[in-house]
Every structure is written in C-alpha cells, then in structure tokens.
TITORDO-530435 format. One record per residue (C-alpha): residue number from 1; residue in one letter; x, y, z. Coordinates in Angstrom, 3 decimals. Layout:
<recs>
+-----+------+----------+----------+----------+
| pos | code |     east |    north |       up |
+-----+------+----------+----------+----------+
| NUM |    A |        X |        Y |        Z |
...
+-----+------+----------+----------+----------+
</recs>
This chain:
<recs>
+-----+------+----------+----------+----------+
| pos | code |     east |    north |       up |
+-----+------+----------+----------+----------+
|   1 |    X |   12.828 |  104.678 |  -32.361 |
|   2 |    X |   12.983 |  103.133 |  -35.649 |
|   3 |    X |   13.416 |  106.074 |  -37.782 |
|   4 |    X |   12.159 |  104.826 |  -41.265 |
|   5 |    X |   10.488 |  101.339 |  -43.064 |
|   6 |    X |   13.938 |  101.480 |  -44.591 |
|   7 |    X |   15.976 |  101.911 |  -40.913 |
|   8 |    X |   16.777 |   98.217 |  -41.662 |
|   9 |    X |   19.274 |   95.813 |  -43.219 |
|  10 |    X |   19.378 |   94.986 |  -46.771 |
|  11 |    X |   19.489 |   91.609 |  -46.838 |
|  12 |    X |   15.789 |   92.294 |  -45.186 |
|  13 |    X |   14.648 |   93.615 |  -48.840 |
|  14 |    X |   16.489 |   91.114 |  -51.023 |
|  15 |    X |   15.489 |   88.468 |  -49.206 |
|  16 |    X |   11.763 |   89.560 |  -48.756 |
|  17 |    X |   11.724 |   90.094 |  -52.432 |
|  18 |    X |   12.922 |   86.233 |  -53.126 |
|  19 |    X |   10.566 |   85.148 |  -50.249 |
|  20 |    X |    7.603 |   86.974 |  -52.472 |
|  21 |    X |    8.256 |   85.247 |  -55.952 |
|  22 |    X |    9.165 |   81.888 |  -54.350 |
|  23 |    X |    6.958 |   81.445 |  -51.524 |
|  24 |    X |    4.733 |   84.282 |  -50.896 |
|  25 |    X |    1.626 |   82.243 |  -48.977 |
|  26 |    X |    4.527 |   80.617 |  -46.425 |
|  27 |    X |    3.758 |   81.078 |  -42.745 |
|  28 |    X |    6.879 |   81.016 |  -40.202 |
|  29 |    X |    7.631 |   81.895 |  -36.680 |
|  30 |    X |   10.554 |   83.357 |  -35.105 |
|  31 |    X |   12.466 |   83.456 |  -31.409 |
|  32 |    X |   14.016 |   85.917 |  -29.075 |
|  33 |    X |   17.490 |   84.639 |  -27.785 |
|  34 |    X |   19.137 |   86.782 |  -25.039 |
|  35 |    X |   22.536 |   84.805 |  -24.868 |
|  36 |    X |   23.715 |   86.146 |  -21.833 |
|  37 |    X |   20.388 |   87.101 |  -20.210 |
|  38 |    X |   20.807 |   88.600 |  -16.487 |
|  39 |    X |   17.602 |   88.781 |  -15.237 |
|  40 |    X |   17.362 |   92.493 |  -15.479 |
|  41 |    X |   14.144 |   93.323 |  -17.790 |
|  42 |    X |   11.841 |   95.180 |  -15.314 |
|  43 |    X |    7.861 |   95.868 |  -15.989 |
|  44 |    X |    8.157 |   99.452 |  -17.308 |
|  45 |    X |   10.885 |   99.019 |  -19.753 |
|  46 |    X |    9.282 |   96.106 |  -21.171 |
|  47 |    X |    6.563 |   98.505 |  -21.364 |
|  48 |    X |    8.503 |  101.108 |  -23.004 |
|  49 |    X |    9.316 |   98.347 |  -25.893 |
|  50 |    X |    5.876 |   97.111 |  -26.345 |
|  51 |    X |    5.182 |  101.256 |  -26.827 |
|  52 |    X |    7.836 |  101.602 |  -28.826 |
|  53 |    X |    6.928 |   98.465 |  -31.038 |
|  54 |    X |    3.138 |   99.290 |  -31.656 |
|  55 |    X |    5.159 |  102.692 |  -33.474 |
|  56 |    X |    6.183 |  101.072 |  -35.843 |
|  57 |    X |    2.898 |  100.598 |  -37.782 |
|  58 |    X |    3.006 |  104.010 |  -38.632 |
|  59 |    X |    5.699 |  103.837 |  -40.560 |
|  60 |    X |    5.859 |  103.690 |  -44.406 |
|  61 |    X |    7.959 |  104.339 |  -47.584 |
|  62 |    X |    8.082 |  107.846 |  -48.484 |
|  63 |    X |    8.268 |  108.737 |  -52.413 |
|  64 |    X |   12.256 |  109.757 |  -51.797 |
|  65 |    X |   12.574 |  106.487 |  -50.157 |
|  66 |    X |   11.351 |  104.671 |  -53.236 |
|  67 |    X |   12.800 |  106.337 |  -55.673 |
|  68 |    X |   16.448 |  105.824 |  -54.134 |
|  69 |    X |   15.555 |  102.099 |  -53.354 |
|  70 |    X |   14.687 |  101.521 |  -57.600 |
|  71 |    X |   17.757 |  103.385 |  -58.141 |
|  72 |    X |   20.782 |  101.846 |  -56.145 |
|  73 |    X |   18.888 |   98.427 |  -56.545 |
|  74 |    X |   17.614 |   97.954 |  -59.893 |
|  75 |    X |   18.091 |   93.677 |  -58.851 |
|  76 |    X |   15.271 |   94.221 |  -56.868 |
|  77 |    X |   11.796 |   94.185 |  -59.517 |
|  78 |    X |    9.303 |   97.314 |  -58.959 |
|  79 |    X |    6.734 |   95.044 |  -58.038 |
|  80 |    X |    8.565 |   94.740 |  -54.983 |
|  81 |    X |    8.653 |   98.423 |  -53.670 |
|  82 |    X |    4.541 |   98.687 |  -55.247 |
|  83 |    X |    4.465 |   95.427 |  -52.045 |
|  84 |    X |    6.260 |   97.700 |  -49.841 |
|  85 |    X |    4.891 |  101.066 |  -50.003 |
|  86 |    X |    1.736 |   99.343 |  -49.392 |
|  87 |    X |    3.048 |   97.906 |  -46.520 |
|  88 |    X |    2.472 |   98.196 |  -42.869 |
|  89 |    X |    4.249 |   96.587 |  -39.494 |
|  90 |    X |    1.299 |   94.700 |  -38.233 |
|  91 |    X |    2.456 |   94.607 |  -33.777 |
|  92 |    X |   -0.160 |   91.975 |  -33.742 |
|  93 |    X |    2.337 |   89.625 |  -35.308 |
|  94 |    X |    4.992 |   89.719 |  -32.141 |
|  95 |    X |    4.636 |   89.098 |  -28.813 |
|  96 |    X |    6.533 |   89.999 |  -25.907 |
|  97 |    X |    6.873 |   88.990 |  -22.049 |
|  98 |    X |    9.166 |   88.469 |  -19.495 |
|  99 |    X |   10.002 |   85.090 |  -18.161 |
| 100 |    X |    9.993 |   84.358 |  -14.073 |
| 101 |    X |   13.705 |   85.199 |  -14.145 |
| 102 |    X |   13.176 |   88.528 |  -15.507 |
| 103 |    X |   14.676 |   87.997 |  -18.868 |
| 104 |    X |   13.038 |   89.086 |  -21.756 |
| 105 |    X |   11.166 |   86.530 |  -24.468 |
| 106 |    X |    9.784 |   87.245 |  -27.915 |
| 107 |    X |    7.801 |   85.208 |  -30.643 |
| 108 |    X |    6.908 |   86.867 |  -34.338 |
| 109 |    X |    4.554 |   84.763 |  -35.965 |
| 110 |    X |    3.141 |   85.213 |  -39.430 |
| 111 |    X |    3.710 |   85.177 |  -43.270 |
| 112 |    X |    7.099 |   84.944 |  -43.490 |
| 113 |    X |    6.595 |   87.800 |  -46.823 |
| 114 |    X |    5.684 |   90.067 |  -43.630 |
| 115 |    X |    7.038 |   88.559 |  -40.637 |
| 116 |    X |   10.408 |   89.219 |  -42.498 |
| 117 |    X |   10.841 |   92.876 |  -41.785 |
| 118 |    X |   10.886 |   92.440 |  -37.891 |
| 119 |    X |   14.074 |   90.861 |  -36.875 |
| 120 |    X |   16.411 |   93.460 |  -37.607 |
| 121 |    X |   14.029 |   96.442 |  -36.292 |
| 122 |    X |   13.325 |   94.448 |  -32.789 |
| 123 |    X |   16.530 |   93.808 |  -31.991 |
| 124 |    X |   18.177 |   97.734 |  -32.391 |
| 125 |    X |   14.345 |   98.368 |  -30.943 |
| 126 |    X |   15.277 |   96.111 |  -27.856 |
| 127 |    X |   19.043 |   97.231 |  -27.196 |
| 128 |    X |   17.816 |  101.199 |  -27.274 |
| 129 |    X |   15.326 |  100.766 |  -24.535 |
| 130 |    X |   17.782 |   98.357 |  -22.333 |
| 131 |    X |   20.151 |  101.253 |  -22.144 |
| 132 |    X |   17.787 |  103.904 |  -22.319 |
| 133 |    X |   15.765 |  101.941 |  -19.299 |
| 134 |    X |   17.568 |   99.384 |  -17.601 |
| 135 |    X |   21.656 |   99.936 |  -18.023 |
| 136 |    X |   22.100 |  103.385 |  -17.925 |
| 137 |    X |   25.756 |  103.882 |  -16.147 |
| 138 |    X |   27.237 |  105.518 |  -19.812 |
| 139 |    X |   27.782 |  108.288 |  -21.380 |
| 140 |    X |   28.346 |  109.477 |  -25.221 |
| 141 |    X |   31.943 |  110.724 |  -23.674 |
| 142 |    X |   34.754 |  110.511 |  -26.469 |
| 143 |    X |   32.335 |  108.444 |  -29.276 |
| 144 |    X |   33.352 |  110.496 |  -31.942 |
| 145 |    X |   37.008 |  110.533 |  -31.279 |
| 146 |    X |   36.859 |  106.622 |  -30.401 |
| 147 |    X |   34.919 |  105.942 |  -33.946 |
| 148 |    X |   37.347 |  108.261 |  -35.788 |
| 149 |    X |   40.505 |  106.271 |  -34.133 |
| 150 |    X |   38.995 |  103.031 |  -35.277 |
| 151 |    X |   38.449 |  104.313 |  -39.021 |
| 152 |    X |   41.837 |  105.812 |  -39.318 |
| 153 |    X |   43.398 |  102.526 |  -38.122 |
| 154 |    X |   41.319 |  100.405 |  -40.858 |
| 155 |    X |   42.316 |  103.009 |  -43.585 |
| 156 |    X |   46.088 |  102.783 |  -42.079 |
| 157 |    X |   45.961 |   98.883 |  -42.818 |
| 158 |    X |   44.159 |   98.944 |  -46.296 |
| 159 |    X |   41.426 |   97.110 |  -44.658 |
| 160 |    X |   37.488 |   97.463 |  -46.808 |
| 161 |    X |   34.691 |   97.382 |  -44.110 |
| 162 |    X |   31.409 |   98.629 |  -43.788 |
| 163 |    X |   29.270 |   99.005 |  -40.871 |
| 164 |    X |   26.948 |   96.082 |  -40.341 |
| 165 |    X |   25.823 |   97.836 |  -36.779 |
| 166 |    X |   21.858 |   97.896 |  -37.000 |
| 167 |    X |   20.547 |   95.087 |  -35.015 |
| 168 |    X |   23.093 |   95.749 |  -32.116 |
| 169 |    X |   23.366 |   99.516 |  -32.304 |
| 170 |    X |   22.932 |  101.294 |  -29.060 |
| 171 |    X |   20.938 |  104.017 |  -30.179 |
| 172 |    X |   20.158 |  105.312 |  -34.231 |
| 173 |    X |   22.720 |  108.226 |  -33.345 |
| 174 |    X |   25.487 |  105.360 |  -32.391 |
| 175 |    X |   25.081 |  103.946 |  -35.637 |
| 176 |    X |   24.602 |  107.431 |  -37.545 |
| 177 |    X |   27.960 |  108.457 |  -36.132 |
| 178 |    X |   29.764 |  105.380 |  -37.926 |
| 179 |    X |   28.419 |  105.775 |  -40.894 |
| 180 |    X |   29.009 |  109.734 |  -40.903 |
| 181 |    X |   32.715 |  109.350 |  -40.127 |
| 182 |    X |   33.576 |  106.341 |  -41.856 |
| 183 |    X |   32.296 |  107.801 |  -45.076 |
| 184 |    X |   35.286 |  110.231 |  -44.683 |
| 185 |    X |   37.559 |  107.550 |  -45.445 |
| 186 |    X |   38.084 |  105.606 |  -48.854 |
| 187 |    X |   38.057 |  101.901 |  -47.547 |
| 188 |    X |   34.619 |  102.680 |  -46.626 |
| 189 |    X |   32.819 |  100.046 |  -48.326 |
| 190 |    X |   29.289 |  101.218 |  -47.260 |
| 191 |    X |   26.185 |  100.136 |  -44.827 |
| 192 |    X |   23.809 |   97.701 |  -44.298 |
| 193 |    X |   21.419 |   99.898 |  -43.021 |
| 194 |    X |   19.352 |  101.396 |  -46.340 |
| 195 |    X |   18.446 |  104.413 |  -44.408 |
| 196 |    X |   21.520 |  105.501 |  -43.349 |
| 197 |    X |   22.762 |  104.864 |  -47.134 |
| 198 |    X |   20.512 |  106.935 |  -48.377 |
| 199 |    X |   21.183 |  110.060 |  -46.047 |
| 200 |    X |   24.841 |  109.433 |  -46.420 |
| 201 |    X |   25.324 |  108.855 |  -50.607 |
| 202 |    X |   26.777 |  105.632 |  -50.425 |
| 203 |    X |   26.525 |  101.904 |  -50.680 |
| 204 |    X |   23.751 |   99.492 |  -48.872 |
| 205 |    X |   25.790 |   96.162 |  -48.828 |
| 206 |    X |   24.087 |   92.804 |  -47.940 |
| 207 |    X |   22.535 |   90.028 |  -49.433 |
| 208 |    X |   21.032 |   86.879 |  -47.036 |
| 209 |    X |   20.957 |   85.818 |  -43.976 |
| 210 |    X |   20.751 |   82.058 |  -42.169 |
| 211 |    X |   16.958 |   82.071 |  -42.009 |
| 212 |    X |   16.854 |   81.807 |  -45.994 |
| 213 |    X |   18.917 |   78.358 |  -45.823 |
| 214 |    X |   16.911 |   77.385 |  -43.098 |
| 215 |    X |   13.816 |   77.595 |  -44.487 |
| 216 |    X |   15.136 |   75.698 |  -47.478 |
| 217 |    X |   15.607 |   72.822 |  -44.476 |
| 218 |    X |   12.289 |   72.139 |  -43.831 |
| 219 |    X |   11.063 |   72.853 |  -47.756 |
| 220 |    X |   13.326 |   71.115 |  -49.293 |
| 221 |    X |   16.334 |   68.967 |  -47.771 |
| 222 |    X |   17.969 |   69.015 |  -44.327 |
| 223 |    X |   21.439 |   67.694 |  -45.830 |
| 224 |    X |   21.132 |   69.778 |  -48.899 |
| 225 |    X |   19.708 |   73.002 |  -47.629 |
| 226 |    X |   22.407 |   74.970 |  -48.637 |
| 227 |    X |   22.339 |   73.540 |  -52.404 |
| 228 |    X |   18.655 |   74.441 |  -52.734 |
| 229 |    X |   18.989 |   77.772 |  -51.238 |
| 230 |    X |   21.857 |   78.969 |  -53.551 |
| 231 |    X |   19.753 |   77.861 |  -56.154 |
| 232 |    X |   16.597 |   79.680 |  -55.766 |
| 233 |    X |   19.256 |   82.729 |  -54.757 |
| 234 |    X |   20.011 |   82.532 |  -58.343 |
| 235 |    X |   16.642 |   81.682 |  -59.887 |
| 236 |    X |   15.641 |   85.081 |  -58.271 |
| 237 |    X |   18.977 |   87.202 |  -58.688 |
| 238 |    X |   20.374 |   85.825 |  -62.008 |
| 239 |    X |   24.312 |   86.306 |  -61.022 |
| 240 |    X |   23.526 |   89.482 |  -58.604 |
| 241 |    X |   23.855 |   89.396 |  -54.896 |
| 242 |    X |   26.561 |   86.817 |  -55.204 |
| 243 |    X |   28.095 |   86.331 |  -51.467 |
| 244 |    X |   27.106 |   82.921 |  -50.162 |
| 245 |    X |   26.622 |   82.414 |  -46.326 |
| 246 |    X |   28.384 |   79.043 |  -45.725 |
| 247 |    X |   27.927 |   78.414 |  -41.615 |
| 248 |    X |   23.883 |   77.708 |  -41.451 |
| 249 |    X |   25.444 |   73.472 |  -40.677 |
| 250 |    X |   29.154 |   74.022 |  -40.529 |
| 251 |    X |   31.191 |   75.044 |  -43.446 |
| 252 |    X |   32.220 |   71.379 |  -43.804 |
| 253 |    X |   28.512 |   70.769 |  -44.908 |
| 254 |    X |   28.633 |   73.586 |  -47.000 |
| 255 |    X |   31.452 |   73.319 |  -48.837 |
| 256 |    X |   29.544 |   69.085 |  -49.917 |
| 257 |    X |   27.234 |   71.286 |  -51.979 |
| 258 |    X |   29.459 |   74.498 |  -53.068 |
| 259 |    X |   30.205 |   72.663 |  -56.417 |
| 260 |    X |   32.247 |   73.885 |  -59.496 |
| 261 |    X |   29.174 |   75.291 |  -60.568 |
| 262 |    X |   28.090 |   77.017 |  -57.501 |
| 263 |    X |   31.875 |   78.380 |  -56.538 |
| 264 |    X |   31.952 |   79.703 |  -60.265 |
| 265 |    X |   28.964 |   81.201 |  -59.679 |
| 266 |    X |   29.102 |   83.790 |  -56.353 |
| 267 |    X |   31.109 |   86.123 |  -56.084 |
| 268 |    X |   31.787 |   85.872 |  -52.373 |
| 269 |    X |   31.480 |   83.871 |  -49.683 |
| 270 |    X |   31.000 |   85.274 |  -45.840 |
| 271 |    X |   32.642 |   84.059 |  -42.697 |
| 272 |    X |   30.014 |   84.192 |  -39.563 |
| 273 |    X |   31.238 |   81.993 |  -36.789 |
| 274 |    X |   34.443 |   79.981 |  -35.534 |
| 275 |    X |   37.579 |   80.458 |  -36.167 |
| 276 |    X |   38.078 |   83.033 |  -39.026 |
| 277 |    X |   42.149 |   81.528 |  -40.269 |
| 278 |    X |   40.656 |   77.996 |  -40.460 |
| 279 |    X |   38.153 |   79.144 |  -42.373 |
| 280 |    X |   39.735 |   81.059 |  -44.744 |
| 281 |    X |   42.265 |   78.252 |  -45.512 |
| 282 |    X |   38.896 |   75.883 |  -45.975 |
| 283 |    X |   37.622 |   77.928 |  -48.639 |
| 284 |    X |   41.115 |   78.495 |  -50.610 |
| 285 |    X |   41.609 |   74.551 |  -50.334 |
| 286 |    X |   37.863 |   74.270 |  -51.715 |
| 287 |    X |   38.661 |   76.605 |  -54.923 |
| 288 |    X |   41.850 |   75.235 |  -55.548 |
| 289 |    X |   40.171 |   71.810 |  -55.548 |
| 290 |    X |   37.526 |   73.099 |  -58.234 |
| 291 |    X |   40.772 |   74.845 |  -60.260 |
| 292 |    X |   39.061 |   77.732 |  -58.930 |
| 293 |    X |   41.809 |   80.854 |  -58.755 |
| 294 |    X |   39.873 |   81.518 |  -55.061 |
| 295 |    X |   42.376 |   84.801 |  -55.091 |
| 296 |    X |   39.180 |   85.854 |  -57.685 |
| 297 |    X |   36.892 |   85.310 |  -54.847 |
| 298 |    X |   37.351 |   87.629 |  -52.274 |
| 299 |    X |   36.686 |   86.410 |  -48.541 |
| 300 |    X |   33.988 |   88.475 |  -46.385 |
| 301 |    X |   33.962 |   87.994 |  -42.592 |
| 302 |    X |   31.240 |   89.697 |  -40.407 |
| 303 |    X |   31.838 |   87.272 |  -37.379 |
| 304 |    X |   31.674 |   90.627 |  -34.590 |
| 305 |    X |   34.922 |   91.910 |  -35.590 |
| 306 |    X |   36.841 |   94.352 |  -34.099 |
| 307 |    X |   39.475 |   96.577 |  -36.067 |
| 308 |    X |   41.863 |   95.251 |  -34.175 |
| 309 |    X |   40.906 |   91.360 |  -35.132 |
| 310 |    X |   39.749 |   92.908 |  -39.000 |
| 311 |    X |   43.223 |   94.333 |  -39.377 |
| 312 |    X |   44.998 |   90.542 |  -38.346 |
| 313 |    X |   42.765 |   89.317 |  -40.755 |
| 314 |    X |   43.387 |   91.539 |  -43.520 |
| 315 |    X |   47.062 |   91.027 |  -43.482 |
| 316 |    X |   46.901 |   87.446 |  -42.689 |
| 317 |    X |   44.533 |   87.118 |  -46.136 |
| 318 |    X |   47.021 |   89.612 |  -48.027 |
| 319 |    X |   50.372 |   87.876 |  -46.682 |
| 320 |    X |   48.753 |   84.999 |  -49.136 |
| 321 |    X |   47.919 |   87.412 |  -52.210 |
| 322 |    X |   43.866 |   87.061 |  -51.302 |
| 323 |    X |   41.777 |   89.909 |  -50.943 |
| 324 |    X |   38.794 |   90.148 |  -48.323 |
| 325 |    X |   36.328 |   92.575 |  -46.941 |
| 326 |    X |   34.591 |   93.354 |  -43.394 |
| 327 |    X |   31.107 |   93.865 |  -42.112 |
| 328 |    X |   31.452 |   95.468 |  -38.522 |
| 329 |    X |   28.863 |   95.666 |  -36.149 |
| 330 |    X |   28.484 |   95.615 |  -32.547 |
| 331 |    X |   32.275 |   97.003 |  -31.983 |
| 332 |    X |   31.616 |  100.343 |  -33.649 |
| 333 |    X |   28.107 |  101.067 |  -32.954 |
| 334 |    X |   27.787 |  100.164 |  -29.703 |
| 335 |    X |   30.913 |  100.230 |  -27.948 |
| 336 |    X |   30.804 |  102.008 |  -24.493 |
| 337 |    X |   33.383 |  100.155 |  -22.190 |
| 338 |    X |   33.600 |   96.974 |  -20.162 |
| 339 |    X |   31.071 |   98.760 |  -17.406 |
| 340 |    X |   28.566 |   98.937 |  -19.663 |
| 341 |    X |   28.490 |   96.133 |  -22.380 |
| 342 |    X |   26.675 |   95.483 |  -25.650 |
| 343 |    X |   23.903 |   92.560 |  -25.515 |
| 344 |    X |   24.110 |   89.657 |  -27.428 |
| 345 |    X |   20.759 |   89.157 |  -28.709 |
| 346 |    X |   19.493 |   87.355 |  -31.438 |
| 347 |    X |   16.419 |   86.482 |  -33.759 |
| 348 |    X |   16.516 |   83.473 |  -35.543 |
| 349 |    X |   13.731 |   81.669 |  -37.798 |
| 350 |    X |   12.218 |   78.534 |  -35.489 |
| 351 |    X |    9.576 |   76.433 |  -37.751 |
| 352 |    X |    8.162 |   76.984 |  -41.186 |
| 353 |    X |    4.620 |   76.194 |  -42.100 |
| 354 |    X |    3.638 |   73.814 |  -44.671 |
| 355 |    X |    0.494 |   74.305 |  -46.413 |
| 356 |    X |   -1.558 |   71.490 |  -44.285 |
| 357 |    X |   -0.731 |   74.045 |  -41.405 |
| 358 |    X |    2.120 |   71.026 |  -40.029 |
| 359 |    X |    4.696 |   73.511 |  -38.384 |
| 360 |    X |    8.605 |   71.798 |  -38.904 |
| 361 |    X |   11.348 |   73.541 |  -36.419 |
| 362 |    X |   14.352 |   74.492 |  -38.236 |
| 363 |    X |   18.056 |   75.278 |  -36.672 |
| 364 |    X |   21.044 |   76.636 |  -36.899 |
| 365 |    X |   24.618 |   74.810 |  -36.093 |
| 366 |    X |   26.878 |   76.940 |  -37.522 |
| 367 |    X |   31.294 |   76.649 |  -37.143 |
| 368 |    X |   30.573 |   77.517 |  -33.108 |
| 369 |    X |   28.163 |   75.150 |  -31.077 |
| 370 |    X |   27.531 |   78.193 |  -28.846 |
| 371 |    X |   25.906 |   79.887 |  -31.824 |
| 372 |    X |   23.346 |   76.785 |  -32.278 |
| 373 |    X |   19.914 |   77.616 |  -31.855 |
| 374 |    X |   16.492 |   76.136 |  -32.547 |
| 375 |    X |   14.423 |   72.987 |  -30.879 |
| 376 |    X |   16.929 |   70.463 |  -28.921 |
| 377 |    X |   15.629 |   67.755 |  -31.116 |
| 378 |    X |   15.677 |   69.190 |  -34.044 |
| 379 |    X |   19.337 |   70.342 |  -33.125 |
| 380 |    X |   20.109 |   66.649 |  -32.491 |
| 381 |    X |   18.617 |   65.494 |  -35.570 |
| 382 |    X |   20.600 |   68.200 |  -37.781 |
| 383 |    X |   24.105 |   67.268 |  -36.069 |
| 384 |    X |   23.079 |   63.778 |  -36.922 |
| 385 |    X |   22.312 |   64.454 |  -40.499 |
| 386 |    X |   25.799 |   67.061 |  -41.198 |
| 387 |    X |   28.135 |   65.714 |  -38.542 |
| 388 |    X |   27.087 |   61.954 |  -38.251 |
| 389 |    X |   26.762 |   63.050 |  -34.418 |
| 390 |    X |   24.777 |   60.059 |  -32.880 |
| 391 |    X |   21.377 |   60.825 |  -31.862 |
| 392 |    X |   21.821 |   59.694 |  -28.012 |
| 393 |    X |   25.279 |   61.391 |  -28.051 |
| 394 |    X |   23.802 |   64.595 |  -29.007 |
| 395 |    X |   20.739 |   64.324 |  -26.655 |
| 396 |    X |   23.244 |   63.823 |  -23.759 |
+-----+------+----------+----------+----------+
</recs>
C-alpha cells in the first residue's frame, strides 16, 4: 500500500506546484505502458489493484508531514502545502482493465493540478500487487546483504547516488531497505521518495520529469518545447531546482535551445535514455561551445543504472576531471534474480486540453526509439519536426 500522500517522488510536488501557478484550470490525460507485457494479469489481482487504488483517497498530509515539507523545501510557496493538505486522491479519475490478451491497461484523466499525483503512486501500486498476486516464485533471501554489497561498492568508487526506486519498487519495504542502508554511507546523496526522506533525516532529490516539456508541446511549440519549459521552470523556481531533463526529443533537439543563457543558468543536466558516454561527451562539447567550464556543471544520469554501469560511468566522467551524480532505481529496489524480474512499466502524459475542450496528443522520442511513446501520428509528426524524419518514412 501506499503508505503516505508524501510516499511519492519529488519532482511530483515541484512540478504540481509550477503546474498550479502556471496552469492550474489545465485538463490532461495519461497512459499505462507495460513494455514487455506477458499476458499474465488475471481477474482477482486486477481486483486487488482496483482495491488497493480506491485506498488511496484516504490518505492525507499529516501536520509532521507539513511541517518537514516547508522546512527541507522552502522553494516550494505555503500556498502549495494549504492545496495539498486539502487534498484528496479522487479513484474516479483512473481507470483500469485488462485487455483480451490479459495485459493490464490504465487511463488517468483529469486536471492535470490533480491528475499529477498518480503516476508515481500507480506504478509502485501496480508492481506490489504483480508480485504479491501474479509472480510470486521469490523470496526476501539475502536483500539486505545484496543492498549492503551494492552500497559498499559505490562508496569504494567515490560514486554520489541516491535511490530513485519508487515507481519500480517491489514492495515499500524493498525500497525502505535502500534507503535505510545507503544512509550508512557518505556518497549517499539522498531519495526521491519524500516519505522515506523524512523517516530517514536526509535529502529528497528531484526536480521534473518529461511530462512538464511535453505539455509545453502542445501549449506552446513542438520544436521549442524544451525552451519554453526551462523557462517557466525558472519563472516559477527563480535559479532553484536547476537540473534540466534534455531527452523529451533527443538531446540533439535539446541542446538547439540550451543557449548561453539557459546552460548558465541550471545547474545540472540529467541523462535518461541512450547511450550514457555519447551523451556525456554531447553536453561537454555543448559547454565548451558556450565557453561554458561544463566541469562546473556536474552530469546526472538516472537511465536504470546499475552500480556496476554507475561505477564505469563515474570513472569514465572523472578520468576527464568532470564530476557527476546517480539516481538508481529499479536495480536496488527491486532486484530479485533473473527468475523473477522487475516490470518495465511506465506512465507517460498522452494529450493536454485546451480551454475549447480540443484534446492535442503529446509524445515522447527521447535518445532510444524504444523509449518513444504517445499517438503513432503524433510520433511521426514530432520525428518530422526534431529529426527532419519524413512523414511517410516514419509512418512505415
């Protein structure tokens, strides 16, 4: 179960708040994508999730809650927790089913000032009852020696991470465990999980997500998206929250609006997808074109990391007198073997609203075409627009 209105991400609450000042009467919807659906969703489990889901709206932000929420992020206005301890998960707003191939669907509809809170909670809500209800052949065996192995081999390397295990967590304990241990250790950057950073004393790390550039798609510019939503980032945040997300259309397109100004101006920026060398060596070609000392900027990669992979990556950044940092999910808080493997789910933002009621669909490309999602047109119009893709090409 969802243990708390603040058993989320944090890039939930700092986006939320922007999505409040900026556009608090816009009306989105969102999709279910099971990557590597097998057919295996049966009646009662999906059942079990629908139970599970209607819980929710009984949650709500206790006074403790609050007052460590104003206190570790004073960025975020007080109007915004008076919104959210007033708040309540609505179930009405999501919908759930299974297709004729047993695999499971799911559609949130809504304000998106509302409909915002769900992704994050559905997803850890749908990969507990799959291996509470469907995949079962595991056992909690070794976890804490495995998760204390991992930590002492990122400490051994000088690597910074933080667990960014929420939405792919295979139970709140899994997830519990890698925060509990890895705050042993000094490289221990924090969570993204505000709960968990409150019961453990230390940092909640995050700032956006794709579905804020996306949005900025449909209100503003395809081609430009990512210009307009680093703007408004800062309009809301004033220099806080600085790690841009540059894979929503490729980096490529990206890095056409990441001007002097903009590179100046975050902090960070976050690999998600593709190959995380060529990346790197994009964005320190990109700062040195600006006269940009990009060993200032430190890199971020969250692209389902191991610390295996985050430790290649840490020396291969070092070796070149950078420094980076690591968000690592599915490998530490739900890692049970090859028998018994972690989903790969997702939630992504599919049309925004305009005020006429006109729904437009919105997508994400990103640096691997497996990681594309939204409507097929839309897709080819979007590859069209940031690639130069032609549009029959792309349709075939």
């Amino acid at each position: 179960m969802i243990r708390s209105i603040i058993d989320n991400d944090l890039y939930k609450f700092s986006m939320a708040n922007a999505v409040l000042q900026l556009f608090p009467n816009l009306r989105v919807s969102y999709r279910f994508t099971d990557r590597k659906g097998k057919g295996r969703w049966t009646a009662p489990a999906l059942k079990e999730l629908n139970k599970r889901i209607k819980a929710m709206s009984k949650l709500s932000l206790t006074r403790e809650e609050r007052v460590f929420c104003e206190t570790q992020m004073p960025w975020i206005n007080r109007t915004f927790w008076d919104f959210l301890a007033n708040y309540r998960y609505d179930p009405k707003e999501v919908r759930v089913w299974l297709d004729d191939k047993q695999n499971l669907q799911m559609e949130i509809k809504g304000l998106w000032c509302r409909t915002i809170f769900w992704e994050v909670c559905l997803l850890a809500l749908t990969s507990e009852v799959y291996f509470d209800k469907i995949d079962t052949a595991w056992t909690e065996d070794g976890q804490d020696e495995k998760m204390l192995a991992k930590a002492q081999m990122l400490e051994a390397a000088g690597v910074a991470w933080g667990d960014f295990g929420t939405r792919r967590r295979r139970h709140f304990e899994a997830q519990e465990r890698v925060v509990r241990i890895g705050s042993q250790f000094k490289n221990f950057t924090g969570t993204s999980n505000v709960y968990l950073a409150m019961k453990y004393g230390v940092k909640a790390i995050g700032t956006m997500a794709h579905e804020w550039i996306m949005a900025h798609s449909a209100l503003f510019s395809l081609k430009h998206a990512n210009r307009f939503a680093l703007q408004n980032w800062n309009d809301v945040y004033q220099g806080n929250l600085g790690t841009a997300l540059p894979d929503t259309y490729g980096t490529d397109a990206f890095l056409r609006d990441f001007d002097g100004v903009l590179a100046r101006l975050f902090d960070s920026v976050r690999h998600d997808s593709g190959d995380p060398f060529v990346w790197a060596q994009k964005m320190i070609d990109h700062y040195t074109s600006l006269k940009i000392d990009w060993k200032s900027k430190p890199l971020g990669f969250t692209d389902g990391n191991t610390a295996e992979s985050a430790i290649e990556i840490h020396n291969w950044v070092k070796e070149r007198g950078g420094r980076c940092w690591f968000g690592i999910g599915t490998s530490l808080s739900n890692d049970y073997g090859p028998d018994s493997p972690a989903l790969s789910i997702v939630i992504k933002l599919a049309e925004v609203e305009d005020n006429a009621g006109r729904a437009t669909p919105v997508v994400k490309l990103s640096d691997n075409p497996e990681k594309a999602s939204g409507d097929k047109d839309a897709i080819r119009v979007a590859m069209w627009t940031h690639f130069g893709t032609p549009l029959d090409a792309a349709k075939a």
